[in-house]
C-alpha positions as CSV (number, residue, x, y, z in Angstrom):
1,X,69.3,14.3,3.7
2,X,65.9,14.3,5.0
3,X,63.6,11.1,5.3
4,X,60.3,10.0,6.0
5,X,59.8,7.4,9.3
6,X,57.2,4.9,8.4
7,X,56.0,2.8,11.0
8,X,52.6,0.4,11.2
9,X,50.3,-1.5,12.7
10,X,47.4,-4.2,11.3
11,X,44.9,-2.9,13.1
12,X,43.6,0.1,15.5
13,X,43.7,-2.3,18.8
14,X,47.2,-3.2,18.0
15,X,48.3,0.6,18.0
16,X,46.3,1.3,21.1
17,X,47.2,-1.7,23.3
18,X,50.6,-2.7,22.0
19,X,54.1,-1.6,21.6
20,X,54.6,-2.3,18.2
21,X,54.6,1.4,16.9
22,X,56.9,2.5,20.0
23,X,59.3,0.0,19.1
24,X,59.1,0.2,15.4
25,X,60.1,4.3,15.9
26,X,62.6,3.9,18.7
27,X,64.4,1.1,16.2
28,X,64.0,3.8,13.0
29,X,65.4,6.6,15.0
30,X,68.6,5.0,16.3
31,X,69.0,3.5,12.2
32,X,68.9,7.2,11.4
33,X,71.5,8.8,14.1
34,X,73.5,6.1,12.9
35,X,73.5,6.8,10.0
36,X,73.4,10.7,9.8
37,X,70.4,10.8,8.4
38,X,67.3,13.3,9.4
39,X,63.7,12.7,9.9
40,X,61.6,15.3,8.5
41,X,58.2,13.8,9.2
42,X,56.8,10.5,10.8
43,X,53.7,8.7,9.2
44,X,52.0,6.6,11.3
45,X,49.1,3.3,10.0
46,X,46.8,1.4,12.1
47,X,45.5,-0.7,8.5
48,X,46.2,-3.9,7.4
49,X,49.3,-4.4,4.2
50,X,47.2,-7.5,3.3
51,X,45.6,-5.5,0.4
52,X,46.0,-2.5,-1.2
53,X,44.5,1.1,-0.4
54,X,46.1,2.2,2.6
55,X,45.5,6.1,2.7
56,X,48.5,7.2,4.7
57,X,51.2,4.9,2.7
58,X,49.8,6.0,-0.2
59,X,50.0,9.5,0.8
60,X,53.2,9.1,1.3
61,X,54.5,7.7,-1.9
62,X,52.7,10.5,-3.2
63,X,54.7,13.2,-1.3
64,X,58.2,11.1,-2.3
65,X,57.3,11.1,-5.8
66,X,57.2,14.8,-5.2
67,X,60.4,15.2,-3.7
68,X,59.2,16.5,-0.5
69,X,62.0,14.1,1.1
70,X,64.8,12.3,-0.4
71,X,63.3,8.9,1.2
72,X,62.4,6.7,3.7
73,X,63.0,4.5,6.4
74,X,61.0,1.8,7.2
75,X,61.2,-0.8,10.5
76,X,61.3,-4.6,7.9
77,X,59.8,-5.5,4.8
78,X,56.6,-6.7,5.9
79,X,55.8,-3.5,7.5
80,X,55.8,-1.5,4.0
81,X,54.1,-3.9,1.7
82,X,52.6,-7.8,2.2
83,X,50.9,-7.4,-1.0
84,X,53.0,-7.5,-4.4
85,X,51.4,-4.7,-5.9
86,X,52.5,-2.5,-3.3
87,X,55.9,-3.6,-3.4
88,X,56.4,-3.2,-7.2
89,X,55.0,0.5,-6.3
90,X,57.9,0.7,-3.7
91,X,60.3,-0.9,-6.5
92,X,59.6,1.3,-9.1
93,X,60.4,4.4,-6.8
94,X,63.5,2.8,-5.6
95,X,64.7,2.6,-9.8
96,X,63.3,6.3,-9.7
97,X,66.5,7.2,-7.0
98,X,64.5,7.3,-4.3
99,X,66.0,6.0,-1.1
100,X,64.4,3.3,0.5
101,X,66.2,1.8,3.7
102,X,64.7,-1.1,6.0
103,X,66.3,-1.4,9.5
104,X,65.7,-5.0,10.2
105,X,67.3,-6.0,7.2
106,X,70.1,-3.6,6.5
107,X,69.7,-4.2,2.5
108,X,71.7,-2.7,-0.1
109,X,68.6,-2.1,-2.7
110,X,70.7,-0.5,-5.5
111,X,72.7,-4.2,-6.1
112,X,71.4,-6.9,-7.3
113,X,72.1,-8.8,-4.5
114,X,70.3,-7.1,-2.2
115,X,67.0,-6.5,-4.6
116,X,66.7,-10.2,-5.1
117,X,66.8,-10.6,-1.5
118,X,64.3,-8.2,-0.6
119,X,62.2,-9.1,-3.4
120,X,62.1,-12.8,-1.9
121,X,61.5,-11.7,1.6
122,X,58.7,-9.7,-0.1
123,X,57.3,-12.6,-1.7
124,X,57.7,-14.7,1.9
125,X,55.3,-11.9,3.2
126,X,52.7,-11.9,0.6
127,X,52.9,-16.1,0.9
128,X,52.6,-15.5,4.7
129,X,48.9,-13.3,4.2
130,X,47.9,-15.9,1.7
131,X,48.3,-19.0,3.8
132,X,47.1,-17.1,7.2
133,X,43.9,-16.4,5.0
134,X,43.4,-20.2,3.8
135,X,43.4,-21.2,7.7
136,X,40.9,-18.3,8.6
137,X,38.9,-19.3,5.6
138,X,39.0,-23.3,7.2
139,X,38.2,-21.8,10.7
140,X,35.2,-20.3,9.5
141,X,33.7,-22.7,7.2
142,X,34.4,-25.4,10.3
143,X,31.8,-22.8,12.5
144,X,29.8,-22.7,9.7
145,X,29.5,-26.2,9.0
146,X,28.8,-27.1,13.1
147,X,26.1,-24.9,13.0
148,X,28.0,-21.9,14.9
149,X,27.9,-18.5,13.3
150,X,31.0,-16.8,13.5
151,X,30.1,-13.5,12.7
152,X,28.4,-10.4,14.9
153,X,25.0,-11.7,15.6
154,X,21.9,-10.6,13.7
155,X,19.3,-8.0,15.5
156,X,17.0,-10.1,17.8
157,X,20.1,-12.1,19.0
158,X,23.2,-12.4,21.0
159,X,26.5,-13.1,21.1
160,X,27.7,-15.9,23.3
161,X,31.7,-16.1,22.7
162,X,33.3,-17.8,20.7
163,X,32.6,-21.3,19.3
164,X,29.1,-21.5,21.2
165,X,25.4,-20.3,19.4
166,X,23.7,-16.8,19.2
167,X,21.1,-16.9,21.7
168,X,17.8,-14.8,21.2
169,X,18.1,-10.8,22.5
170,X,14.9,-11.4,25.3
171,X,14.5,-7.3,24.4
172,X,14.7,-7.0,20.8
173,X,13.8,-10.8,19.5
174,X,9.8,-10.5,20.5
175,X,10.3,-7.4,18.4
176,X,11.7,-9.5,15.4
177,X,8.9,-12.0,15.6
178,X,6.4,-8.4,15.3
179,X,8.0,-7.2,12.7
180,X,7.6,-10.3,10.5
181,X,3.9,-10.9,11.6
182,X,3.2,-7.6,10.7
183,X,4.8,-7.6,7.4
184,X,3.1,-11.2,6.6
185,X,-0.4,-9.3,6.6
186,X,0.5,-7.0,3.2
187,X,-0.8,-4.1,5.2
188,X,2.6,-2.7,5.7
189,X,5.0,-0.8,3.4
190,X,8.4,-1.0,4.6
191,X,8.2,2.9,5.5
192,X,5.5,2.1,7.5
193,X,6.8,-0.9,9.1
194,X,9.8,1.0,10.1
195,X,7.7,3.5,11.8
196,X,5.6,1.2,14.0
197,X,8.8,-1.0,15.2
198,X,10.2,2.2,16.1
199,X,6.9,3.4,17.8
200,X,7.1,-0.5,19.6
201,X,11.1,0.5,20.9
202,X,13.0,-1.5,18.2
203,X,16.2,0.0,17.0
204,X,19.4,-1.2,16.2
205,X,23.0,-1.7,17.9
206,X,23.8,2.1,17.8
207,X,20.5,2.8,19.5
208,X,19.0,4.6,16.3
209,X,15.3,3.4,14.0
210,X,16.2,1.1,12.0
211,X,16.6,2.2,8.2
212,X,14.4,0.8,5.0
213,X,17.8,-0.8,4.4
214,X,18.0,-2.6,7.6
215,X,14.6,-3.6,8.0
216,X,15.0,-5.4,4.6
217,X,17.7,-7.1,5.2
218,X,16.4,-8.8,8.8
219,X,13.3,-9.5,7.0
220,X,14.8,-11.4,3.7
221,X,17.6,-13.0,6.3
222,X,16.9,-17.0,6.4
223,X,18.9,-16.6,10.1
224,X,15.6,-16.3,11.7
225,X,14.5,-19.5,10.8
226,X,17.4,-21.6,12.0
227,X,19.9,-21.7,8.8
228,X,22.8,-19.6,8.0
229,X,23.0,-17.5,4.5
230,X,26.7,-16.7,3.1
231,X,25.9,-13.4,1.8
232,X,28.8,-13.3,-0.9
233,X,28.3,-16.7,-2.5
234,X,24.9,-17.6,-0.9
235,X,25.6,-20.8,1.0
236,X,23.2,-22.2,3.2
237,X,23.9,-24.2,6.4
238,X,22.2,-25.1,9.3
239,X,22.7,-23.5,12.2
240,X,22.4,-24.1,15.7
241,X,20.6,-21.2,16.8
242,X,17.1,-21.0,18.4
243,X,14.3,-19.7,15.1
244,X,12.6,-16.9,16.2
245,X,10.0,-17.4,13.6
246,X,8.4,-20.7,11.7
247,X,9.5,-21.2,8.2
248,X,5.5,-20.7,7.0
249,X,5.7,-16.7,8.1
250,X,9.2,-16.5,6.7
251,X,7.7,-17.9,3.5
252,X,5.0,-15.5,3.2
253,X,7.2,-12.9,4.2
254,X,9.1,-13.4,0.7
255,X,5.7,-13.7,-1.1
256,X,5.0,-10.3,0.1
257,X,8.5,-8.8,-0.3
258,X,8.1,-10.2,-3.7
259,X,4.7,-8.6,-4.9
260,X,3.2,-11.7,-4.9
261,X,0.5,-10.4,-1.5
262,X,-0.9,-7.4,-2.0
263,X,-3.9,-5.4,-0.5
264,X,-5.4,-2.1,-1.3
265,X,-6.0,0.8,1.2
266,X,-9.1,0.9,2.0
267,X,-11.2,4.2,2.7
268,X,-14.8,3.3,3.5
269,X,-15.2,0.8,5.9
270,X,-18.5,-0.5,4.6
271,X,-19.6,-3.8,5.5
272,X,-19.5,-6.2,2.6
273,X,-16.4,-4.0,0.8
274,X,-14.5,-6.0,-2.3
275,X,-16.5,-9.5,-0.6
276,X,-19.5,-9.2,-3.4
277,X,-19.2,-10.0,-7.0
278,X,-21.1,-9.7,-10.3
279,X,-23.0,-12.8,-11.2
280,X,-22.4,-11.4,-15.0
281,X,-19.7,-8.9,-15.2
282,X,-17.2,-10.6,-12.5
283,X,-16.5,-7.7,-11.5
284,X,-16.9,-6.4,-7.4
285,X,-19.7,-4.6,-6.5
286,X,-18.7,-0.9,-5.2
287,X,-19.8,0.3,-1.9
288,X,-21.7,3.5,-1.7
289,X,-23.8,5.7,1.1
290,X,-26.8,7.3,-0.6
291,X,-30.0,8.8,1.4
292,X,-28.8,6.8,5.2
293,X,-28.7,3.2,3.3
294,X,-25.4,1.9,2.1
295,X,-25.8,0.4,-1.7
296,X,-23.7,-1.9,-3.3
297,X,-23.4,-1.4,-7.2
298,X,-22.1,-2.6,-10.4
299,X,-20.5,0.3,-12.5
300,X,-19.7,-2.3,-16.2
301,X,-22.1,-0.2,-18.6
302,X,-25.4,-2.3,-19.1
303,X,-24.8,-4.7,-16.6
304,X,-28.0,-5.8,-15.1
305,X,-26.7,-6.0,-12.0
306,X,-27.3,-2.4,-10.9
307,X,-27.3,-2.2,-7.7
308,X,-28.4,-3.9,-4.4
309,X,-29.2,-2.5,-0.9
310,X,-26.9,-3.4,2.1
311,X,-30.2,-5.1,4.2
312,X,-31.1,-8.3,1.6
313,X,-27.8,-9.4,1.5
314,X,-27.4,-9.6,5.3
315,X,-30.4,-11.4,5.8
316,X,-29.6,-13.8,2.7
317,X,-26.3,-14.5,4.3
318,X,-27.4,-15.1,7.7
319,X,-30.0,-17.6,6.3
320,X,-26.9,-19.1,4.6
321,X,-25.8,-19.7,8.1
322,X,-28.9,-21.6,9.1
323,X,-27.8,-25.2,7.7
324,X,-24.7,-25.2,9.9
325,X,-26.6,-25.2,13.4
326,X,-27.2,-28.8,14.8
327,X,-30.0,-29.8,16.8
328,X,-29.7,-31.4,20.6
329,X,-29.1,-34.6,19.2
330,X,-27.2,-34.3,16.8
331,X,-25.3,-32.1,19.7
332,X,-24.9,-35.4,22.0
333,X,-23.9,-37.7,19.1
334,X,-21.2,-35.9,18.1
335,X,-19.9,-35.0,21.2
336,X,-19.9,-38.9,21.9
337,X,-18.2,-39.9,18.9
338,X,-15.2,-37.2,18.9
339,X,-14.2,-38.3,22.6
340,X,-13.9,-41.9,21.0
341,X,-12.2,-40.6,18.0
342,X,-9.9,-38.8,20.4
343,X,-8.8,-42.2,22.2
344,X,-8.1,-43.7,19.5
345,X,-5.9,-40.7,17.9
346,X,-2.5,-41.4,19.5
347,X,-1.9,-44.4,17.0
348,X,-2.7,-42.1,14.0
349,X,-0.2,-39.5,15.7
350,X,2.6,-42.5,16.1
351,X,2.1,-42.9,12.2
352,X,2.5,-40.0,11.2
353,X,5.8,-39.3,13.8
354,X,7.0,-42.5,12.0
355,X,6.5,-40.9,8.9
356,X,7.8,-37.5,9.5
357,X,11.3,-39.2,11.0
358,X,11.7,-41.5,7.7
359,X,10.8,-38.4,5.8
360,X,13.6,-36.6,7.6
361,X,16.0,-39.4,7.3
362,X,15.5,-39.2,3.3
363,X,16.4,-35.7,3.3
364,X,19.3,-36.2,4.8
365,X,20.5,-39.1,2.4
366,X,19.6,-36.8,0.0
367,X,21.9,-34.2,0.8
368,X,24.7,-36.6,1.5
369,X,24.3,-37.9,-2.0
370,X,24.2,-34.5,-3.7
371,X,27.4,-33.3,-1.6
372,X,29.5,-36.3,-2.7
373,X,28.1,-35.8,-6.6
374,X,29.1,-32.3,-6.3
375,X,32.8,-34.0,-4.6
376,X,32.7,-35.9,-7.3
377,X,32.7,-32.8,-9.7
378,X,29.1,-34.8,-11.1
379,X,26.9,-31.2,-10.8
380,X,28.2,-27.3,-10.8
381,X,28.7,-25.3,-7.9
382,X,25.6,-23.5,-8.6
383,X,23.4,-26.5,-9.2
384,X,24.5,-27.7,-6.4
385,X,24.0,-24.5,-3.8
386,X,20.7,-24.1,-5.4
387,X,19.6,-27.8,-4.9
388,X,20.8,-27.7,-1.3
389,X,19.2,-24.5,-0.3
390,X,15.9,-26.4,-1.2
391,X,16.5,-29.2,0.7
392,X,17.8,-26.9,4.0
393,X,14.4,-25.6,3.6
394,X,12.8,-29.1,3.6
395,X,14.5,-30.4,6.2
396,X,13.4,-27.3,8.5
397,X,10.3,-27.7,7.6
398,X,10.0,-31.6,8.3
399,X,12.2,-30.7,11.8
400,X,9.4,-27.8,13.0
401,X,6.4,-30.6,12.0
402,X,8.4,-32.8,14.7
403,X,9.5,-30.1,17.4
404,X,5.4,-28.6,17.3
405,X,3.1,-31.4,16.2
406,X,0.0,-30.6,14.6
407,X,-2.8,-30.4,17.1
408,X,-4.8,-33.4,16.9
409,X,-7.8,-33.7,14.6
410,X,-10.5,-34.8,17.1
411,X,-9.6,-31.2,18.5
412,X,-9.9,-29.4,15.5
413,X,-13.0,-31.5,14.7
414,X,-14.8,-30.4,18.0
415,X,-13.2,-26.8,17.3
416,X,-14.7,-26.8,13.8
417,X,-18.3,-28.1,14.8
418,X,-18.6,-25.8,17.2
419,X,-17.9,-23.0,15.2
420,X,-20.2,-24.3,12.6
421,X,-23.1,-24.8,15.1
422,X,-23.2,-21.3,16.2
423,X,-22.3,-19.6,12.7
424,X,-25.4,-17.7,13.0
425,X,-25.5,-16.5,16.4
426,X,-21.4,-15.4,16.1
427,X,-22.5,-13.8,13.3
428,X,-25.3,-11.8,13.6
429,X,-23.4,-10.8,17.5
430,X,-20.2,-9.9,16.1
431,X,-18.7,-6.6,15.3
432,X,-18.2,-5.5,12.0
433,X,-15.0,-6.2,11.3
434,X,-15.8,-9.4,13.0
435,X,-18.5,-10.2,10.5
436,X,-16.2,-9.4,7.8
437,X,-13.5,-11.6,8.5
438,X,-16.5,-14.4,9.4
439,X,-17.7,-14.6,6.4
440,X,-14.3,-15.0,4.9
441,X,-13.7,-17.8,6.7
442,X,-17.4,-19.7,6.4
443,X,-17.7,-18.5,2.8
444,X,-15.8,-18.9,-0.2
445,X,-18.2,-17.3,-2.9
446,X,-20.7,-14.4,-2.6
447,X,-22.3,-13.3,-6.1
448,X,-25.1,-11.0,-6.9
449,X,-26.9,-11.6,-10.2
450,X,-29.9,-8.6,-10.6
451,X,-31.3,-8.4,-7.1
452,X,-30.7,-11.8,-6.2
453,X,-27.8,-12.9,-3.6
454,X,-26.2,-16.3,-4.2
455,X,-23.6,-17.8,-1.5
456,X,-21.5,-20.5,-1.4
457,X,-20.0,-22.0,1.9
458,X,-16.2,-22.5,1.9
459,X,-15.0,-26.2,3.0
460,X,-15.8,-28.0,5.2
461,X,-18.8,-25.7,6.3
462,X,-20.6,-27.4,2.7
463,X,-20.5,-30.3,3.9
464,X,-22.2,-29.8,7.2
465,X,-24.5,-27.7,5.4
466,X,-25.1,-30.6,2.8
467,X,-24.8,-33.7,5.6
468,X,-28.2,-35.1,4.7
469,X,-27.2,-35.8,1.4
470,X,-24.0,-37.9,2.5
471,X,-24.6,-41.1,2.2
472,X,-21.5,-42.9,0.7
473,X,-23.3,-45.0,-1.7
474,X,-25.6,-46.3,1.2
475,X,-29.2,-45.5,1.9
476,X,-30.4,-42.5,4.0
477,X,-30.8,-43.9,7.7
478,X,-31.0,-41.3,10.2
479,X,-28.7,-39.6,12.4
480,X,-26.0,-41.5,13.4
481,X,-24.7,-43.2,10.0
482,X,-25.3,-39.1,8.5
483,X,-22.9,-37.7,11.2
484,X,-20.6,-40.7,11.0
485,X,-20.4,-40.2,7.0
486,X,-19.8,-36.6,7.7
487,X,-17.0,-36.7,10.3
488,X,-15.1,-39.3,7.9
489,X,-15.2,-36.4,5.1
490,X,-14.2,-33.5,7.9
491,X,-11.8,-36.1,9.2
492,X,-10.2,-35.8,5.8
493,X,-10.4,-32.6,4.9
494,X,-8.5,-31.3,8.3
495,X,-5.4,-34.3,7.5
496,X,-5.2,-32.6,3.8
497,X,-5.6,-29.2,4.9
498,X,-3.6,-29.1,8.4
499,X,-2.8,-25.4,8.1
500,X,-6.0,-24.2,7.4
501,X,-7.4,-23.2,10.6
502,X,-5.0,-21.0,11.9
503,X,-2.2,-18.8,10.5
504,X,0.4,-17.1,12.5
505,X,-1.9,-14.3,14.3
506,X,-4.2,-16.8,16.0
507,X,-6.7,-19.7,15.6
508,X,-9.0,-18.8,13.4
509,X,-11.8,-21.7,14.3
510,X,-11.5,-19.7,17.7
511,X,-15.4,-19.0,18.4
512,X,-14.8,-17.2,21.5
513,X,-12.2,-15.2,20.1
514,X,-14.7,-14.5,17.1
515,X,-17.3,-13.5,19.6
516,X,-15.2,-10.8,21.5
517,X,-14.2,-8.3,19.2
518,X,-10.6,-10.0,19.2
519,X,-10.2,-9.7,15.5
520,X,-7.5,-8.3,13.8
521,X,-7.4,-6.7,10.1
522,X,-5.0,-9.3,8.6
523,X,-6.4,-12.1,10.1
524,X,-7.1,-13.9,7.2
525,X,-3.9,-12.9,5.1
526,X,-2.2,-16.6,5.4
């Protein structure tokens, strides 16, 4: 009678380094000289019996239920099946009159004896893979839980060993941090993302570009901001890691992914492209080169508006400009009272510290309250995931205010009034790009009614345009109490807006940056 030797291992490094197979044939051979029986053909596993699937076991119940071989001969139970699905496929083939002998056990399978007893040693194993993959599932979730990510690390980082925290990849990370600065501008497709990180030397852990796929993946994972996604049931922890980026470009980074941030290609690169508007039609005025001068025109049918040469509007904005620039001593006065302001800043600062660490400590009651109502079975599972994730992001948030305090207002103040004293000279000596992005900054509304060019100054530039008429329900009285009104309003406006002069590609109240041909196409995008 010929039969098949069966013999297996769980995985590939267990058949390569061990002795498990060796043994497990050397033990089926001598059962079979024993026993008089032949071995007409060996099949050898390196796969797990946890689940089913296994492509050489199944290939060779095939081949049985062919009657290639009268049956076979396996080393013990738990090296055929150690899931019960396979077994009952063993069982039926054994009702079938297929011999089935295990040499560890030395089973009778025919009586019913012997079928009970294999069937409960069967069981045993499928118990043993169930309660080995309840403590593997409490190993992991303790990582998890401490802030240690268990897994192979993300692309930008590094693994450590176990127990300790991925640690930023010094070669690929500054390339992570690209790829989402780049993305946050909306000038990039992910096709054309790819391509520049590849151009830059990014590529993944088998040393290829990395795929549409992949770079969407890196750039919707929240792991680069310091918390740890479950993909299958979307958990989120914190994790100890180091952030390679700041939750405010991950943020935008979604917005974009999302269709949210969008820009156009642009193919002309005249100088006041999709920044004029229609007084009637609210409509942008179109760019167009026609005998050397570069019009701008309004193409609604009837519109008054026709059209308007390139010349008037620079010179109207540049006289917008004017109001900004402060005289000598204006200069001196401010200068004085910012270095006073600036001494007196650090109690502000110890306020808002205060404020930010009670801020901190509420979020954290806060999820300590949600966790026992959802202990408590008080909320769902997904309520609760989706109320958690929000506070995570909170909480990371509130943490990054602490770990990189805002830079101090009496800074951005004398930043600010610097820029706005030398508005005109920046712009009528910048590039044109640079006077693009310059007037987005200064300006938040450019309109065109007939031939006339109407501009409005963004905030806070009005209000240095517009200091004279500050008064704050006093009297006009000169100088002083007209610049002391106004820094009380700027000194506002920067503690309600603390984002708003610089995104994540530079400072943009820079003026020596704005002055050197420094500017980037995206600049403005945050």
């Amino acid at each position: 009678m010929k039969y098949f030797g069966y013999i297996r291992v769980s995985t590939a490094k267990q058949g390569e380094q061990g002795v498990s197979l060796h043994e497990q044939r050397d033990a089926i051979a001598r059962y079979a000289q024993q026993h008089a029986l032949e071995i007409a053909d060996w099949f050898e596993e390196r796969e797990t019996a946890a689940k089913r699937g296994r492509p050489v076991f199944n290939h060779m119940l095939r081949l049985l239920k062919q009657g290639t071989a009268d049956g076979v001969i396996i080393h013990k139970i738990d090296r055929s099946a150690r899931n019960l699905k396979d077994w009952a496929d063993l069982g039926e083939m054994i009702d079938s009159g297929i011999q089935v002998h295990f040499v560890n056990e030395s089973l009778d399978l025919h009586s019913r004896g012997g079928r009970l007893s294999a069937d409960i040693q069967a069981v045993v194993a499928a118990d043993y893979i169930r309660n080995l993959r309840e403590e593997t599932r409490k190993g992991f979730y303790g990582r998890i839980k401490q802030g240690v990510y268990p897994l192979p690390a993300p692309l930008g980082y590094l693994d450590m060993g176990k127990g300790k925290a991925k640690d930023p990849d010094p070669i690929r990370a500054p390339l992570i941090k690209k790829a989402f600065a780049l993305y946050a501008t909306a000038q990039y497709n992910l096709e054309r993302l790819r391509h520049e990180l590849a151009a830059l030397g990014l590529r993944n852990r088998r040393g290829t570009p990395l795929s549409i796929n992949g770079l969407s993946v890196i750039l919707n994972n929240p792991f680069y901001i310091g918390l740890i996604r479950l993909k299958r049931t979307g958990e989120m922890f914190p994790g100890m890691h180091a952030p390679l980026v700041t939750k405010a470009l991950f943020d935008r980074v979604q917005q974009v992914l999302d269709g949210k941030v969008s820009t156009r290609t642009q193919r002309h690169d005249f100088l006041f492209r999709r920044l004029l508007q229609c007084r009637h039609c609210a409509y942008s005025l179109i760019g167009e080169r026609q005998k050397g001068h570069i019009y701008y025109r309004c193409h609604t049918k009837n519109c008054p508006t026709s059209a308007i040469r390139q010349e008037p509007v620079e010179l109207r904005i540049a006289e917008s400009f004017r109001p900004l620039q402060f005289d000598a001593r204006e200069r001196a006065y401010l200068e004085q009272r910012i270095a006073k302001f600036t001494a007196e800043w650090s109690l502000d600062r110890q306020d808002q510290t205060a404020a930010l660490s009670m801020r901190l400590g509420q979020l954290q009651d806060r999820l300590a309250r949600l966790t026992d109502a959802y202990i408590d079975r008080v909320i769902e599972k997904d309520i609760f995931e989706a109320r958690k994730t929000a506070l995570l992001m909170e909480r990371k948030q509130v943490e990054e205010q602490l770990a990189t305090p805002a830079e101090p207002i009496p800074a951005r103040l004398s930043r600010f009034l610097e820029l706005a004293g030398d508005a005109n000279l920046l712009y009528k000596s910048g590039l044109a790009e640079e006077k693009r992005d310059f007037i987005k900054i200064v300006t938040s509304n450019r309109a065109v009614s007939v031939k006339n060019v109407e501009i409005t100054l963004a905030a806070p530039f009005d209000q240095v345009a517009n200091r004279n008429k500050i008064t704050y329900g006093t009297p006009y009285r000169g100088t002083p109490r007209t610049l002391d009104a106004l820094l009380k309003k700027l000194a506002m406006w920067c503690k309600a807006n603390p984002d708003a002069s610089t995104n994540e590609d530079g400072d943009l109240w820079d003026k020596d940056r704005l002055g050197r041909g420094d500017l980037k196409k995206g600049d403005l995008a945050a």
